[in-house]
Backbone as CSV, one residue per row, in Angstrom:
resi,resn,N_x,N_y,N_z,CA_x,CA_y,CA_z,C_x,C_y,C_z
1,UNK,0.822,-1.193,0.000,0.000,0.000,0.000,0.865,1.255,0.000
2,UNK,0.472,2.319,-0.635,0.793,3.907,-0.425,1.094,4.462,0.928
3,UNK,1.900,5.562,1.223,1.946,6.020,2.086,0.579,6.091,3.470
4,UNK,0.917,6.806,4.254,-0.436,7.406,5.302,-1.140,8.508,4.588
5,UNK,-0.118,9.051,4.008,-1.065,10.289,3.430,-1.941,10.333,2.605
6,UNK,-1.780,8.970,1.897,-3.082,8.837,0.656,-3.816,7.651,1.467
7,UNK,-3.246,7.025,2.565,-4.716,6.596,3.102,-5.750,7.649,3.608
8,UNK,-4.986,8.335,4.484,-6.474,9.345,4.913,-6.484,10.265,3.611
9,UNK,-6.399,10.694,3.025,-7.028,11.177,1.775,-8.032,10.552,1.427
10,UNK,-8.611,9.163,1.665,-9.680,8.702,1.231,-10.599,8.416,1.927
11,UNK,-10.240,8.560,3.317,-11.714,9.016,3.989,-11.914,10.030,4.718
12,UNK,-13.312,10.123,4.188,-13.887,10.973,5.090,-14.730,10.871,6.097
13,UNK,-14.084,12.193,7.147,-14.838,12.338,8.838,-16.006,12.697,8.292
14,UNK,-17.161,12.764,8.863,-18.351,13.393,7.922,-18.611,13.496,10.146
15,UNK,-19.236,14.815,10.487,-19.313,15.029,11.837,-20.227,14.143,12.640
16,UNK,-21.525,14.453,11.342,-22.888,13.435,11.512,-23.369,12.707,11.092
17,UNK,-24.515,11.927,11.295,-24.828,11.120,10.608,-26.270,12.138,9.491
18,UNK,-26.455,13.201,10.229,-27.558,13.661,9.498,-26.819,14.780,7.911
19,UNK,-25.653,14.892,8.471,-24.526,15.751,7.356,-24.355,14.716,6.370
20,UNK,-24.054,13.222,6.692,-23.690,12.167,5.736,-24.690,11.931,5.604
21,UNK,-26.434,11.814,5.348,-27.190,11.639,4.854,-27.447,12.730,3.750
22,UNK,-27.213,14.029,4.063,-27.803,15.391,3.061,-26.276,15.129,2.283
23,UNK,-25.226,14.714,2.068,-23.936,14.479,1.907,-24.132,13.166,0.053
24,UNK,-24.856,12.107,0.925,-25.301,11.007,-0.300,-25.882,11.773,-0.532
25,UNK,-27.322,12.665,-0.487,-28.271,13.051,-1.154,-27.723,13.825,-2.831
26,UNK,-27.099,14.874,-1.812,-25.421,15.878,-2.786,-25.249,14.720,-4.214
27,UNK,-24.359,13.961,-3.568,-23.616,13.746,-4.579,-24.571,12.520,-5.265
28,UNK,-25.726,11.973,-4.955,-27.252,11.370,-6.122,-27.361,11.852,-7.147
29,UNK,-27.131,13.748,-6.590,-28.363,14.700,-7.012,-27.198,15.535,-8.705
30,UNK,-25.727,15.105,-8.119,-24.567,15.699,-8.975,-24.454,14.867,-10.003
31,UNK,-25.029,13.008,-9.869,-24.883,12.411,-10.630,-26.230,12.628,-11.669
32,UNK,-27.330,12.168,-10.999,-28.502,12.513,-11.842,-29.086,14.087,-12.696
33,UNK,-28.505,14.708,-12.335,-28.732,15.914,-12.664,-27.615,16.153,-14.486
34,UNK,-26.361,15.725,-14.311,-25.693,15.460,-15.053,-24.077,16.044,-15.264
35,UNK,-23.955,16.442,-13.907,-22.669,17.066,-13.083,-21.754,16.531,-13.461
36,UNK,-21.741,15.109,-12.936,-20.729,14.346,-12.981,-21.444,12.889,-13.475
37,UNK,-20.539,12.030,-13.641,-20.654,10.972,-14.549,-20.575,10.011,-13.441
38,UNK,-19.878,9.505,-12.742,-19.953,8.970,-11.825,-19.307,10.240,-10.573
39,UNK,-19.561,9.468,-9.374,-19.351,9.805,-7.750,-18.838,8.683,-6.869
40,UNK,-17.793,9.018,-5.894,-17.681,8.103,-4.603,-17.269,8.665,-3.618
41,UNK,-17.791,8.220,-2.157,-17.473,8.684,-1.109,-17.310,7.763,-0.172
42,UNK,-16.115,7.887,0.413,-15.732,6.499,1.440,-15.683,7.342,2.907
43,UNK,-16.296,6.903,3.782,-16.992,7.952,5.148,-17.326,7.049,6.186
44,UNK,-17.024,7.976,7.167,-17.614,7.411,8.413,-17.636,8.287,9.170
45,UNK,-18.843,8.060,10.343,-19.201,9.193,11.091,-19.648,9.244,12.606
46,UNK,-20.528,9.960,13.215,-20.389,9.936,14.572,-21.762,9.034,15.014
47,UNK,-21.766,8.198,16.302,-22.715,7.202,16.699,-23.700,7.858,16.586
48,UNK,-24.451,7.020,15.970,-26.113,6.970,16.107,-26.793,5.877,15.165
49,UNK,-28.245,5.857,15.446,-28.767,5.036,14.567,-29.789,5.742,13.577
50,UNK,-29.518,4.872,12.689,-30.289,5.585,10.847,-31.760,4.603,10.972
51,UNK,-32.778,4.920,10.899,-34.307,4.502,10.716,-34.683,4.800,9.845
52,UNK,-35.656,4.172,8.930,-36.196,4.466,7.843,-37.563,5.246,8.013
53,UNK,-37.450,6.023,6.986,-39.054,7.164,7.189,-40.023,6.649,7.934
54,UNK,-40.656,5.623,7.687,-41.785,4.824,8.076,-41.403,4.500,9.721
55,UNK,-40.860,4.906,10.235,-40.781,4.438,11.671,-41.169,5.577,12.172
56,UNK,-41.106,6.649,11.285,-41.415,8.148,12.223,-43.223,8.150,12.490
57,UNK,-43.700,7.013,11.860,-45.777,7.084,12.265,-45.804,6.062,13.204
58,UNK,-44.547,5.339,13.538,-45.562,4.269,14.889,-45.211,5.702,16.051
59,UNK,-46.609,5.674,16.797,-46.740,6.424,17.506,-45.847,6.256,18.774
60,UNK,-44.947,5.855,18.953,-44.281,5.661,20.355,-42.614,6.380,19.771
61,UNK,-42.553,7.520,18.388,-41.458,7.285,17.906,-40.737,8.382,18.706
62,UNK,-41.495,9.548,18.756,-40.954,10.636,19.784,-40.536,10.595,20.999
63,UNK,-40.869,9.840,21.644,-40.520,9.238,23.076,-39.068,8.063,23.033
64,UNK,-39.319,7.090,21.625,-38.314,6.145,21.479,-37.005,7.087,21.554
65,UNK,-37.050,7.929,20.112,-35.934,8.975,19.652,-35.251,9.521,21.034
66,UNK,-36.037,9.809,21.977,-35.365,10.730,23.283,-34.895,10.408,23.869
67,UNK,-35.226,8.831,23.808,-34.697,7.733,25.357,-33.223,7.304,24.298
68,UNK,-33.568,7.203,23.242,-32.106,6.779,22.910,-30.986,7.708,22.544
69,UNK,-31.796,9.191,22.615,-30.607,10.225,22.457,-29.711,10.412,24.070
70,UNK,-31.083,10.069,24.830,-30.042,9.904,26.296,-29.366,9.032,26.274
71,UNK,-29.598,8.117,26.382,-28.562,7.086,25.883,-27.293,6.958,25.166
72,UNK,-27.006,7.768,24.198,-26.176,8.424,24.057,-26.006,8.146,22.376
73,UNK,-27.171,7.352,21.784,-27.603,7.326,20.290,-28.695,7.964,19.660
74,UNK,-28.521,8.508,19.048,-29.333,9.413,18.665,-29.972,9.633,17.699
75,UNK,-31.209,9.127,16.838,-31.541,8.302,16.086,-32.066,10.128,14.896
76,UNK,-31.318,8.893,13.650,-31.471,9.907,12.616,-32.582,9.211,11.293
77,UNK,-33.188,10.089,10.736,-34.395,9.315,10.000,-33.539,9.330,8.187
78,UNK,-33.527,8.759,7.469,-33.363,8.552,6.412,-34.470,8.237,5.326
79,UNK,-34.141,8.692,4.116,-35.072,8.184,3.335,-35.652,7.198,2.571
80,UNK,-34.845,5.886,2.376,-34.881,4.861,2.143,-35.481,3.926,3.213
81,UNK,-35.838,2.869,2.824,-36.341,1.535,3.723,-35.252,0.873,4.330
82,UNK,-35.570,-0.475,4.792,-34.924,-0.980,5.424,-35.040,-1.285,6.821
83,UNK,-34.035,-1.515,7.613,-34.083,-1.603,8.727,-33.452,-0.529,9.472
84,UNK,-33.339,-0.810,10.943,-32.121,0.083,11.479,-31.391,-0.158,11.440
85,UNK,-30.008,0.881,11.159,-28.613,0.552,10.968,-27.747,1.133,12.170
86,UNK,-26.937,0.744,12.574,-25.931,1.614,13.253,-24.901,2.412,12.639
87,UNK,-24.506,3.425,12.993,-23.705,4.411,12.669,-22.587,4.578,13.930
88,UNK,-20.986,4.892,13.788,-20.259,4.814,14.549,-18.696,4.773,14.352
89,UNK,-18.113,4.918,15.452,-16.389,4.086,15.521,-16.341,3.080,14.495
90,UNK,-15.449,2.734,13.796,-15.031,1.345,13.355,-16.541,0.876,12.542
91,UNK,-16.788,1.967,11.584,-17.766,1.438,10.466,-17.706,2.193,9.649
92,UNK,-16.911,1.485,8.688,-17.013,2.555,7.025,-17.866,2.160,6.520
93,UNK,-17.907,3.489,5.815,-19.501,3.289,4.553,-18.679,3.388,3.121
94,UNK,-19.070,3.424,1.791,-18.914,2.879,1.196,-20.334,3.824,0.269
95,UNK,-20.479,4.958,-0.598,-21.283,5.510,-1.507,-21.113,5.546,-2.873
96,UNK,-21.452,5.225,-3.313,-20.922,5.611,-4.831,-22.224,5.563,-6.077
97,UNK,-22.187,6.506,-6.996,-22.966,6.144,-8.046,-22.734,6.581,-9.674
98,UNK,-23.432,6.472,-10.435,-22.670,6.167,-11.843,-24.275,6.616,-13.174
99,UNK,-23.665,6.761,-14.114,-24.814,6.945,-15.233,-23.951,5.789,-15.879
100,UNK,-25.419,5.194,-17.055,-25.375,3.780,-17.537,-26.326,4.047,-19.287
101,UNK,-26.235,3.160,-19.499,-27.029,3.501,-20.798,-28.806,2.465,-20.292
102,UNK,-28.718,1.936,-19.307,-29.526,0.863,-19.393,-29.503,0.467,-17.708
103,UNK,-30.207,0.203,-16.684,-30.022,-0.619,-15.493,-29.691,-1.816,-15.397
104,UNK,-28.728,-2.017,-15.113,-27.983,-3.546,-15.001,-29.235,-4.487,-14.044
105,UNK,-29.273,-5.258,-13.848,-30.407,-6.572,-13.373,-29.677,-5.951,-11.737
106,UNK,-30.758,-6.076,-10.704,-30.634,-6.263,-9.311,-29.171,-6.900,-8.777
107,UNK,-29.132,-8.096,-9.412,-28.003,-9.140,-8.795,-26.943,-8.498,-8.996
108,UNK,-26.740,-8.263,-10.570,-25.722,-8.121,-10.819,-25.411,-6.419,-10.365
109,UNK,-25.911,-5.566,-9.956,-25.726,-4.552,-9.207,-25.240,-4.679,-8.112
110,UNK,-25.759,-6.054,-7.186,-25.248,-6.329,-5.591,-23.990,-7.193,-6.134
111,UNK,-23.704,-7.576,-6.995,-22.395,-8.174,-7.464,-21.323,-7.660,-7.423
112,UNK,-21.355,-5.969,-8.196,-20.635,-4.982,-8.599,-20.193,-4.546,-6.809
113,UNK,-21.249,-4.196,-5.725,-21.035,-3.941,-4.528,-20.639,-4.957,-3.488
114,UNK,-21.030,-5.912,-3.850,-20.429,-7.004,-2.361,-18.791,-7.385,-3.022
115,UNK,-18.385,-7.935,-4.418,-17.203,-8.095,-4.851,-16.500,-7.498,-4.056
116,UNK,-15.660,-6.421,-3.820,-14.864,-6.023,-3.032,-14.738,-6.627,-1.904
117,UNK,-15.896,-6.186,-0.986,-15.806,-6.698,0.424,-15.245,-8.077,0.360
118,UNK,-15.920,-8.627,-0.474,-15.805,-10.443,-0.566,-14.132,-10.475,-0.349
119,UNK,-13.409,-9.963,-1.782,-12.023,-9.937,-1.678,-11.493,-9.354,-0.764
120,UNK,-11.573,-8.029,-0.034,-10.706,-7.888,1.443,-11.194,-8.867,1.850
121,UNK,-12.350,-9.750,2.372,-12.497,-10.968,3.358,-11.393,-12.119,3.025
122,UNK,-11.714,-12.391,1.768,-10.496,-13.381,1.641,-8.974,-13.126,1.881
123,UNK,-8.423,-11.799,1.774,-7.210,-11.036,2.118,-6.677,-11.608,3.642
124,UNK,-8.244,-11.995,4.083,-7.567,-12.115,5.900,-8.212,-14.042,5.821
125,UNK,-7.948,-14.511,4.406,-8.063,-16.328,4.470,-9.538,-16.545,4.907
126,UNK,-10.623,-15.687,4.560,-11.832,-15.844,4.321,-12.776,-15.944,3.540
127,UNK,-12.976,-16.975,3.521,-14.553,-17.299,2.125,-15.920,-16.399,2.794
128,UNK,-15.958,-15.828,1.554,-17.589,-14.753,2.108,-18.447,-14.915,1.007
129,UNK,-19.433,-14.782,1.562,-20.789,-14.705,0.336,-21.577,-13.552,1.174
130,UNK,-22.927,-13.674,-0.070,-23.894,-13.203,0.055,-24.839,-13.938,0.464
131,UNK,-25.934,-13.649,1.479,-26.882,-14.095,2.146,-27.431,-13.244,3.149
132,UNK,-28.731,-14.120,3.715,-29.547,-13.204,5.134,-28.344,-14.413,6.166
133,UNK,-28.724,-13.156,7.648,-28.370,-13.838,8.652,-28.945,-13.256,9.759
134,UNK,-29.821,-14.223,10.187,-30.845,-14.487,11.065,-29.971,-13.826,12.455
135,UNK,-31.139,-12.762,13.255,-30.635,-11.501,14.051,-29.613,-10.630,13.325
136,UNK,-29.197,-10.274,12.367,-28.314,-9.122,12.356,-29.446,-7.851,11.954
137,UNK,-28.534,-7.244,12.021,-29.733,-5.462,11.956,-29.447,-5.461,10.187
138,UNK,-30.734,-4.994,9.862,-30.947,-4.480,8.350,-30.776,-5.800,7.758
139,UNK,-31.455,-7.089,8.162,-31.436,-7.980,7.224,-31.622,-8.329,6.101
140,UNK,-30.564,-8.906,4.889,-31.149,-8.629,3.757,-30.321,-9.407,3.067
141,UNK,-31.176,-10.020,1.778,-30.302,-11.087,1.022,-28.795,-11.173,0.647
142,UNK,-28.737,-9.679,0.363,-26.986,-9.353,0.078,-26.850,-8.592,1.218
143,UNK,-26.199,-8.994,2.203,-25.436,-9.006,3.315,-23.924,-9.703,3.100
144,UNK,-23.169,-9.102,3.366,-21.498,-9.889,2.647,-21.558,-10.933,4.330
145,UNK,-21.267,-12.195,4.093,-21.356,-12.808,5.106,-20.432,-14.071,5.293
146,UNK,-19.774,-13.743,6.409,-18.477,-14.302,6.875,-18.486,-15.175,7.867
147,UNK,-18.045,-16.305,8.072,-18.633,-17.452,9.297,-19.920,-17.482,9.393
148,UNK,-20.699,-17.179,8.698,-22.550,-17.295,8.925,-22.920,-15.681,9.303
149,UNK,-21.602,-14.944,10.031,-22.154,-13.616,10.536,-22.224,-12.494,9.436
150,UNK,-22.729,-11.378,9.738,-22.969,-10.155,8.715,-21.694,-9.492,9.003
151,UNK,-20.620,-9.222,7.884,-19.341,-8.539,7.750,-19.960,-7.153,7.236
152,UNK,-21.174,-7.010,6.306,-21.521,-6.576,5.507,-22.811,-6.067,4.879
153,UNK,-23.419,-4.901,5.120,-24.415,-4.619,4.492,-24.700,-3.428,3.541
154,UNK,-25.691,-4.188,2.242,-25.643,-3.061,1.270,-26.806,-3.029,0.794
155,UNK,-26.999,-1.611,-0.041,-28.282,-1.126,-0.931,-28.339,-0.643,-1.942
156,UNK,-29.014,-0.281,-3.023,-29.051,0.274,-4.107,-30.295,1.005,-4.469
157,UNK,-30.300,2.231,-5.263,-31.657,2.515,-5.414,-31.343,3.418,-7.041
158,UNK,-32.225,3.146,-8.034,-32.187,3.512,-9.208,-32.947,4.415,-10.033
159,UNK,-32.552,4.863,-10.408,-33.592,6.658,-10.955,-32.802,6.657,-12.577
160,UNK,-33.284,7.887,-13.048,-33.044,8.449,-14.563,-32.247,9.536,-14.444
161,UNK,-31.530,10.223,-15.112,-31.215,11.459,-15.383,-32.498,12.501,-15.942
162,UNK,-32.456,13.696,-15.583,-33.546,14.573,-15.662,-33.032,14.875,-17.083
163,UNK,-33.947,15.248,-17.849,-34.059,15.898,-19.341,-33.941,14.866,-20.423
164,UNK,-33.646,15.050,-21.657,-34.328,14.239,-22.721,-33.666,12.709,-23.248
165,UNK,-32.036,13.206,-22.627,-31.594,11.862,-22.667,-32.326,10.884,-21.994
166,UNK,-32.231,10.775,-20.548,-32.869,10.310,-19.758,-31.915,8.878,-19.294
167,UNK,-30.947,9.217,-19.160,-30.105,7.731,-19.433,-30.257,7.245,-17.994
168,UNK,-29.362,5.801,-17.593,-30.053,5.050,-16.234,-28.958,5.624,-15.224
169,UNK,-29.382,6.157,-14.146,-28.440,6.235,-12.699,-28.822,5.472,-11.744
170,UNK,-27.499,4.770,-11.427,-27.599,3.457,-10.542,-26.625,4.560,-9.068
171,UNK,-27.301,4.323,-7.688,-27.205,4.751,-6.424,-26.898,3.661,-5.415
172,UNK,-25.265,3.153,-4.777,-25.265,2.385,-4.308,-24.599,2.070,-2.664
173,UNK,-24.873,1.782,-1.771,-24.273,2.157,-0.507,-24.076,0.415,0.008
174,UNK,-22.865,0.731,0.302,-22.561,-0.210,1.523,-21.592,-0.088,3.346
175,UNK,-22.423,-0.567,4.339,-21.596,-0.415,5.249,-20.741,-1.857,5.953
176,UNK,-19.511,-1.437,6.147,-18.909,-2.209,6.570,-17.909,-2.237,8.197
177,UNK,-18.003,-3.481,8.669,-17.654,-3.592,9.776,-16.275,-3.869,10.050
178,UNK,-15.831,-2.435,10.671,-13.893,-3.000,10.526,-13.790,-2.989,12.064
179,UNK,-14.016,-2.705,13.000,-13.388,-2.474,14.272,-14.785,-2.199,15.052
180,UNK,-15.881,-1.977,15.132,-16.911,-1.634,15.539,-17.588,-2.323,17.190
181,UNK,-17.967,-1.055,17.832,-18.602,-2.295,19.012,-19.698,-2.506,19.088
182,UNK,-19.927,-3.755,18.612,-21.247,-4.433,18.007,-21.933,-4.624,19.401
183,UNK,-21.437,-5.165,20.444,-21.807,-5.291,21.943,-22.707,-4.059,22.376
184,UNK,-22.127,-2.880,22.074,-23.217,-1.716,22.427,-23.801,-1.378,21.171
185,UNK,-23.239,-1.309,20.416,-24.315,-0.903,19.573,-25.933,-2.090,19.085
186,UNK,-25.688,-3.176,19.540,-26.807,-4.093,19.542,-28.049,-3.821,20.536
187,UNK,-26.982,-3.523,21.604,-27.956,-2.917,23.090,-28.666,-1.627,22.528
188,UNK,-28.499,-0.419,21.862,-29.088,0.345,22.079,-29.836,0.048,20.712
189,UNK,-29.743,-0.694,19.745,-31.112,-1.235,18.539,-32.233,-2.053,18.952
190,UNK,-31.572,-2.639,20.396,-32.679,-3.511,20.817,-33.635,-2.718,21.717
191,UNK,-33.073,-1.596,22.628,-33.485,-0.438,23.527,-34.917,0.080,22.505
192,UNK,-34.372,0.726,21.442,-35.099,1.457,20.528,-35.948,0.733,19.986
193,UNK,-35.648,-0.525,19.684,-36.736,-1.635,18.950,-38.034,-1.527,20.251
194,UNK,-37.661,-1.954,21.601,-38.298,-1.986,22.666,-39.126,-0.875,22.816
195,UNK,-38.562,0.145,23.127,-39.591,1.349,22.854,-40.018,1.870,22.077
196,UNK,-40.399,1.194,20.658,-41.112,1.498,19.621,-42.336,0.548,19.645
197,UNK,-42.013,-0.334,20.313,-43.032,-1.466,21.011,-43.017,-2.811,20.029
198,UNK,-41.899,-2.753,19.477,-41.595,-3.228,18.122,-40.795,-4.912,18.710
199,UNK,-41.332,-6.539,18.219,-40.753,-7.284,18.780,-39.520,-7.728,18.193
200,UNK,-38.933,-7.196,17.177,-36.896,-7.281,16.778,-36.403,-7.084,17.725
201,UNK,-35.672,-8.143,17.608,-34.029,-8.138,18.276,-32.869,-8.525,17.477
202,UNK,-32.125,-7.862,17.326,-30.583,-8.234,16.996,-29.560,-8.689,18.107
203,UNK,-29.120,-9.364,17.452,-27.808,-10.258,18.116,-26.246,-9.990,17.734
204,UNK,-25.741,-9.544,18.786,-24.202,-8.822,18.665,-23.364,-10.447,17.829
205,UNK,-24.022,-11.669,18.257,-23.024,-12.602,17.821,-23.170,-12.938,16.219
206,UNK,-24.505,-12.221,15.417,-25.128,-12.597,14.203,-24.319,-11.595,13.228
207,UNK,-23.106,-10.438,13.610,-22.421,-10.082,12.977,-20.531,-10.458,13.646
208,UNK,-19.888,-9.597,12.602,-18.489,-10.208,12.602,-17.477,-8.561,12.203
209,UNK,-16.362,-8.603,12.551,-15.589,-7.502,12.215,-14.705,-7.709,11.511
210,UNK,-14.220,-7.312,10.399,-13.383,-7.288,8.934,-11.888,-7.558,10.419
211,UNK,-11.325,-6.613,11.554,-10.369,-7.373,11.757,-10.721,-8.076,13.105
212,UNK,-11.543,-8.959,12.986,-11.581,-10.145,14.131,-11.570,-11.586,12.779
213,UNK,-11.322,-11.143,11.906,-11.170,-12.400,10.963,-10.422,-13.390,11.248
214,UNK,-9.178,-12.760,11.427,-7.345,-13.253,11.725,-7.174,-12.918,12.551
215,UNK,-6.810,-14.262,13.592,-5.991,-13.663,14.591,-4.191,-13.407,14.374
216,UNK,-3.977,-14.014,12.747,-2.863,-13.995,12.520,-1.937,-12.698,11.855
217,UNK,-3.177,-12.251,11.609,-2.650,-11.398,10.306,-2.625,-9.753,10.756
218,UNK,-2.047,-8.718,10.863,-2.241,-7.754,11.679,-3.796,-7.328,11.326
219,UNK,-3.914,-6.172,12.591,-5.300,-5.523,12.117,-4.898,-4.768,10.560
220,UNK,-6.258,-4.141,10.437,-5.897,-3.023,9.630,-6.808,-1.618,9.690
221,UNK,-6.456,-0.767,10.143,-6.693,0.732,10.121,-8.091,0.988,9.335
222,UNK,-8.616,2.153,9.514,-9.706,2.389,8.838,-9.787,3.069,7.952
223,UNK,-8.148,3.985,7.839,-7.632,4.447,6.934,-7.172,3.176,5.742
224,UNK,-6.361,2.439,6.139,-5.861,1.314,4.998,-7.182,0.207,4.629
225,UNK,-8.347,0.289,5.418,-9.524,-0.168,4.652,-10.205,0.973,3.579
226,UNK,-10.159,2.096,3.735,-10.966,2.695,3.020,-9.849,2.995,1.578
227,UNK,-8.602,2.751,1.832,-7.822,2.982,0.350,-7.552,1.733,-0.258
228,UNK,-8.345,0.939,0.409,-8.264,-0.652,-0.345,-9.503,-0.263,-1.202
229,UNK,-10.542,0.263,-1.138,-11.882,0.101,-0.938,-11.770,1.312,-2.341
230,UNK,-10.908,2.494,-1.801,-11.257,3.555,-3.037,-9.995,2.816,-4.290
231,UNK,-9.259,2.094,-4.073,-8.559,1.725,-4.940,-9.762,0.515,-6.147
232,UNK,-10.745,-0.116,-5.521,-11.467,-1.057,-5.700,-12.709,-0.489,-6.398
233,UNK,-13.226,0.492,-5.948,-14.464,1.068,-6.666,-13.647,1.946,-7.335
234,UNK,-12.588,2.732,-7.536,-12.587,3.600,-8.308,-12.313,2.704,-9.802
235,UNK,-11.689,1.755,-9.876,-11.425,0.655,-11.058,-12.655,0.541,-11.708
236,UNK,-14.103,0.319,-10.902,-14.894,-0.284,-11.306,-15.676,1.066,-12.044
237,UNK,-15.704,1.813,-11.065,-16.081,2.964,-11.994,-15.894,3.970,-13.323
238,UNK,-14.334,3.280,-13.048,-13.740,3.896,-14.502,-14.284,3.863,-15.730
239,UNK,-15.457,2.879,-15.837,-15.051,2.141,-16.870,-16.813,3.117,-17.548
240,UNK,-17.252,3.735,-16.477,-18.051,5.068,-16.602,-17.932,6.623,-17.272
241,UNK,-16.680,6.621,-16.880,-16.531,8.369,-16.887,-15.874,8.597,-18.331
């Protein structure tokens, strides 16, 4: 790998989680509009948890939100579905999006996004796939998944370019688990699940951390994950601009 200096060159502190939400929105809005041709942003940011719109009408949500901002998570609403996610220490994200002549098929979109992860997993002598895994948060078929646990979760969401071309923009996020404390951060998804009156639970043991892979192999930084990561999507994107 490159120096330190072009590892942190590739990520970014983003303060919040509500700055890194209006942040993806930005750079959607640079691709679809017709700014730029493709976009990526490799980020991570300060604890809290991301909920999807639809949680803001069960009526217990104002009261949930408060008990877990005391708590010391502080729940931010997003616009997409899904589940709840955690936000935090030791979790890179992973944004990026692209114009196309055409939308590539579902799969092969979560193909283009789990690939990477898959290969850092194997980097540390790990076979990973895609699959659900029963208790992790934001369950979902493409989950990058390592010993049975979630290393890995991702999304995609697909729109047009505005005006007459109209060509396809593909929108794609993944978060990943490098160092993270899954131990508290499980406690306060299950807190919030609880006081939404909601019966989910997640299980700290139903995920896994990119360095609890190896006990052999050193850790690795969150800086030298995210310039593995921009070295990896920026290839793939090239092949865009």
């Amino acid at each position: 790998m490159d120096n330190i200096s072009n590892w942190v060159s590739n990520l970014k502190v983003i303060t919040s989680s509500i700055q890194a939400l209006e942040q993806e929105r930005v750079l959607f809005s640079d691709v679809s509009s017709g700014k730029f041709s493709t976009a990526l942003s490799i980020w991570t940011t300060s604890r809290s948890l991301v909920v999807p719109r639809r949680f803001t009408h069960n009526s217990n949500f104002a009261r949930a939100k408060k008990k877990s901002r005391e708590r010391g998570w502080p729940v931010v609403v997003r616009d997409s579905g899904g589940g709840v996610t955690p936000q935090g220490d030791g979790i890179l994200n992973i944004t990026y999006a692209y114009v196309c002549d055409r939308h590539p098929s579902i799969s092969e979109v979560y193909d283009e996004i789990c690939d990477p992860v898959i290969r850092l997993a194997n980097e540390f002598g790990e076979k990973a796939s895609c699959g659900y895994v029963n208790g992790s948060f934001c369950d979902g078929q493409y989950n990058v998944v390592c010993r049975a646990r979630k290393l890995a979760g991702t999304a995609q969401r697909r729109s047009r370019q505005r005006g007459p071309a109209s060509r396809a923009v593909l929108f794609a996020h993944a978060l990943v688990l490098v160092d993270h404390d899954l131990v508290s951060s499980t406690y306060a998804l299950n807190q919030l699940y609880q006081d939404l009156g909601d019966q989910l639970t997640v299980d700290a043991e139903a995920h896994v951390n990119l360095n609890n892979l190896s006990e052999e192999l050193p850790t690795r930084s969150m800086e030298e994950v995210a310039y593995f990561f921009y070295q990896q999507y920026s290839k793939f994107l090239s092949k865009f601009c």
